[in-house]
N, C-alpha and C positions, 0 to 999 in steps of 0.2 A: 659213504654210509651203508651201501648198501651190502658190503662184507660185513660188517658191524654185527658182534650178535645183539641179539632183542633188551639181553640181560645187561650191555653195556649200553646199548643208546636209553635206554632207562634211566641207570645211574649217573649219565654223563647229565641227564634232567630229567626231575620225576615227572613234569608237566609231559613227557612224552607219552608214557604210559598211559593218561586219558585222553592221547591222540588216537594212540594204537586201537586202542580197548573199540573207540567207535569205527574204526576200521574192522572190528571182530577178530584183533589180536591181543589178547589176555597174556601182558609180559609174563604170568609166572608160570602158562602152561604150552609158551612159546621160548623160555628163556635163554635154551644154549643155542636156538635155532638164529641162523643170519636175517637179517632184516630178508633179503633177498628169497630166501626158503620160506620164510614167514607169507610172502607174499602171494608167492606162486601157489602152496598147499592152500588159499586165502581164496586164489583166480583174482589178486589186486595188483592193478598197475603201480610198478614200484615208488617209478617216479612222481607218479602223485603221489603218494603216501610221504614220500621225502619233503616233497613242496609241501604238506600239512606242518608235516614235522618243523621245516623250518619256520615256515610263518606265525607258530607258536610262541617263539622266542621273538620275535619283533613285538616290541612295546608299543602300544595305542596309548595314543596323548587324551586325558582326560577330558571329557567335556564339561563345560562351566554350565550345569543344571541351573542355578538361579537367576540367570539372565532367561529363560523359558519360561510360560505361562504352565499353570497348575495342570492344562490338558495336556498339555507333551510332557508333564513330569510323571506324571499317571502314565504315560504310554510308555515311558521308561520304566518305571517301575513296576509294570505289568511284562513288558519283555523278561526284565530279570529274574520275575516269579517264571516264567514260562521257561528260561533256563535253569535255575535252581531243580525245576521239579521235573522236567523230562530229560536232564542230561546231567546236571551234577550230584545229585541224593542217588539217583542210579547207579552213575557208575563207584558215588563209593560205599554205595550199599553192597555191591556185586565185591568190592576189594574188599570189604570187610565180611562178606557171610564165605567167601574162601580164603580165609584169615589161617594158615594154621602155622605156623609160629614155630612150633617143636624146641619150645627157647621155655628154658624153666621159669625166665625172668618175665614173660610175655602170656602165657598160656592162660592165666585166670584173666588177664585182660583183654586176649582176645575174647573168651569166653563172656564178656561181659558187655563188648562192644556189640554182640551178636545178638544180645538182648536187649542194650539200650537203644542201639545206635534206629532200628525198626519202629520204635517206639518215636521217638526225637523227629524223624520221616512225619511218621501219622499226625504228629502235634502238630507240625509246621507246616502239610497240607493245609489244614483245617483251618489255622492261619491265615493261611495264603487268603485261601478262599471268604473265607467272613470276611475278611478286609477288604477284599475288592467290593463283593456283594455289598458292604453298608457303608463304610469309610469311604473308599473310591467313589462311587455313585454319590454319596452326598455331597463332596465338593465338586463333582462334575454339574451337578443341578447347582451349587453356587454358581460358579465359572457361567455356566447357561444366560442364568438369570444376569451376572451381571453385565454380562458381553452383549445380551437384546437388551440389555436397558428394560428390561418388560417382568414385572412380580406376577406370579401366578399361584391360585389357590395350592398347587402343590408345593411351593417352597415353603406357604407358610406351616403346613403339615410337617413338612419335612425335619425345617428350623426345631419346632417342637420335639420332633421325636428324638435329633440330636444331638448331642454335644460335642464339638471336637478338644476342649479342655478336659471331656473324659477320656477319651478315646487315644488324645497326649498321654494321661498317667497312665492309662493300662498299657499304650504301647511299651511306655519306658518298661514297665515294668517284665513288660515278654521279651523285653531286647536280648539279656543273656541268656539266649535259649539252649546255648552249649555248654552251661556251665556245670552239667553230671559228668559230659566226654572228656571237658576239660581234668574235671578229676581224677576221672578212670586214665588218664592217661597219663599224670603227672604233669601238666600242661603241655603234654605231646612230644618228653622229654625221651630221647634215646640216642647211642650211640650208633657212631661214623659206622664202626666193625658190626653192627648189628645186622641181620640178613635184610637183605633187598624191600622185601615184600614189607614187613614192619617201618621200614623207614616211609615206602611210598604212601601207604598208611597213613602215618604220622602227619605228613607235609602235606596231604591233601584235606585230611580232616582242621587243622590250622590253617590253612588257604580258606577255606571253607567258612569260618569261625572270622577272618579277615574280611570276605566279601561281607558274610552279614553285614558283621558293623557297620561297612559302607554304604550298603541297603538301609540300616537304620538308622544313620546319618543324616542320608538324602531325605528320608520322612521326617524325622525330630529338625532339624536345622533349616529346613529348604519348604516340604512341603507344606508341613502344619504351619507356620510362620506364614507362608502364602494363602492357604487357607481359611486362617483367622482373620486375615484381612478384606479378602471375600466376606466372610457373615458378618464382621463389622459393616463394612460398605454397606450391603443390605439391610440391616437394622437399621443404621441411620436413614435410606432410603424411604424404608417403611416410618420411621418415628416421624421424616419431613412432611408425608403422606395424610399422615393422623392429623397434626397439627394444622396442616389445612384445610381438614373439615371443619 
């Protein structure tokens, strides 16, 4: 590999390129250059870089989230916000604002990714973060209370202030959050012959559009599911409570 230019171990798999990129080798302004040149102008040991390289292409076997309690699905779910937002919005914000195309079939779409795609970033920050702040925290105070066996004035505050049957429909409702890119892209549709750069593009912004869904999967199917059976629990908990005063 290490004869290999940059521009073919790319091609050979685009997921290489976001290997590279975190090494501080940007395939399109490294591209005729040998993995090997790439490295040394870099001061990066080759051989680790190759070891990333391969270990990229080895498949991790799924884990079965629903066998986990709500608190380690939050810790998952809080990992993935913490990779989405300092290592993949990055690097394809970075592929996309040096987007230039020079393809008359491409050019108002780069043009348009450069505007949307920043915007799409700041929305799904804000996301991130409300969610953790009022979503996460309220079923963590479920999870709390029902693991001590012990009510305390602030769940019942909390109960009050919440609802996670809302918080169900507005998520469905933010799930397609890629669906202007999807647009602008024609569902991320382009040719084999088309230049390098456009394609990596492409396959990272649909990988991208992929992971969500699985992120929003895990919370429609797995967590809220888990969740509403915490506040049920404690309702009835509380109603046993009343009843025998």
């Amino acid at each position: 590999m290490n004869s290999k230019k940059i521009v073919e171990i790319v091609d050979d798999n685009y997921v290489n390129a976001s290997v590279l990129f975190y090494f501080g080798i940007e395939f399109y302004n490294y591209s005729e250059k040998t993995l090997e040149q790439a490295c040394l102008e870099r001061g990066l040991n080759a051989d680790l870089v190759i070891r990333e390289l391969e270990n990229c292409t080895t498949c991790r076997e799924d884990v079965e989230l629903s066998v986990f309690p709500v608190d380690l699905i939050i810790e998952y779910l809080k990992h993935t916000h913490h990779i989405f937002i300092k290592r993949k919005l990055p690097y394809i914000a970075k592929l996309i604002e040096c987007f230039e195309p020079n393809h008359k079939s491409y050019n108002a779409i780069a043009k348009d990714l450069k505007f949307v795609f920043p915007l799409f970033v700041e929305d799904f920050i804000h996301h991130v973060y409300l969610e953790e702040d009022t979503l996460f925290s309220y079923i963590l105070e479920l999870h709390k209370c029902t693991t001590d066996k012990h009510l305390t004035p602030r769940i019942y505050h909390q109960m009050e202030k919440h609802s996670l049957q809302k918080y169900a429909v507005e998520h469905e409702e933010h799930d397609d959050e890629m669906r202007g890119i999807r647009k602008i892209t024609n569902n991320y549709k382009c040719d084999p012959e088309d230049p390098l750069h456009i394609r990596v593009v492409y396959a990272e912004l649909q990988a991208l559009e992929k992971e969500l869904i699985t992120h929003a999967n895990v919370e429609n199917e797995i967590l809220f599911p888990k969740a509403l059976m915490l506040e049920q629990e404690i309702k009835r908990t509380i109603r046993s409570k009343i009843n025998l005063n």
